[in-house]
C-alpha positions in Angstrom: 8.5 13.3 30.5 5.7 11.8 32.1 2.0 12.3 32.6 2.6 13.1 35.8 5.2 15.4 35.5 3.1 17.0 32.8 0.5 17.6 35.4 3.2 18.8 37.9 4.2 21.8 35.8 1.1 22.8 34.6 0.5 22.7 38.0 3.2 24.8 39.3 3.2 27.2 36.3 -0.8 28.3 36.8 -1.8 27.7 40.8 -4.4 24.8 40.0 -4.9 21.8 42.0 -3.1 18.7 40.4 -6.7 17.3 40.7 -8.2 19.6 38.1 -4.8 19.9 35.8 -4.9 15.7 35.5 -8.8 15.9 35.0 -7.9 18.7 31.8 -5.5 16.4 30.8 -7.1 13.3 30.8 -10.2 15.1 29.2 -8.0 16.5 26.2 -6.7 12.8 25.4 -10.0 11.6 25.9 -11.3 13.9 23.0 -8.4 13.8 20.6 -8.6 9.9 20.8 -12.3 10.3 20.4 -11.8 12.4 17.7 -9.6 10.3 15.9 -11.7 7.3 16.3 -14.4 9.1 14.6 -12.1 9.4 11.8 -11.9 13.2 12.0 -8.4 14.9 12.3 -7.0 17.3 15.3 -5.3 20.8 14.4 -3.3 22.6 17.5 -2.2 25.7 15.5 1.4 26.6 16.9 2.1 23.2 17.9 0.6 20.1 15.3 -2.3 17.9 13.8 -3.3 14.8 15.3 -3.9 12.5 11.7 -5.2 9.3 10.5 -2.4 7.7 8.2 -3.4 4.7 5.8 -1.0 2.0 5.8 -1.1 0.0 2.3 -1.5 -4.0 2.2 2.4 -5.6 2.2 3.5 -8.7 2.1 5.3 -9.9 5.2 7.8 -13.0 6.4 6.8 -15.5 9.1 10.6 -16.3 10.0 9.8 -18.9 12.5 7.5 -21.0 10.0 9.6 -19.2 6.6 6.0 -18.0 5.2 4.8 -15.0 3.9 1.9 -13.2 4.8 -0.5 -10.5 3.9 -1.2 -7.4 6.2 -4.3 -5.7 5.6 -4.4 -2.0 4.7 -5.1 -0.6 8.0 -5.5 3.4 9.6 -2.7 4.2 12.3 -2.8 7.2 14.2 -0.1 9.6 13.8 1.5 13.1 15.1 2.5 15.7 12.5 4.3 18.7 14.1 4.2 22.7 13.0 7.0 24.0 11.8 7.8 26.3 14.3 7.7 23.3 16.4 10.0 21.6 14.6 12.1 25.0 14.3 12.3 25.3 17.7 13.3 21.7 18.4 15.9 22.4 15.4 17.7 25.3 17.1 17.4 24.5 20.7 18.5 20.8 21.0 22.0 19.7 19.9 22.8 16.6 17.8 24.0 13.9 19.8 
């Protein structure tokens, strides 16, 4: 699913103008990247948390030059979802 659709069915499910559903959702991804640039987490009760991981130094392999390298430790963002998310993933979609 895109953006787009996103804003198509939030659309369609409340009477808004796609104008003013794509300006909410641009504003919501605006804060939680905001947010998480200011090294502070996001919590959506029902649906997940919005986290800074730390990644550790490692050693990795130039393969085209057969070197190794260091990567820095470095912050990643990540998504963590709620259980009942997860639940309702679990028992709704089939394995493939």
């Amino acid at each position: 699913m895109t953006k787009a659709e996103i804003v198509l069915k939030i659309s369609e499910k409340t009477g808004l103008e796609k104008a003013e559903v794509l300006a909410t959702v641009e504003t919501f991804m605006n804060e939680v990247k905001s947010s998480l640039e200011n090294n502070e987490n996001v919590y959506l009760r029902g649906f997940g948390s919005f986290i800074i991981k730390k990644r550790a130094e490692k050693t990795g392999r130039n393969i085209s030059k057969n070197t190794t390298i260091k990567i820095p430790s470095h912050n990643i963002p990540a998504f963590k979802p709620a259980k009942v998310f997860v639940n309702g993933v679990k028992s709704k979609v089939a394995v493939k």
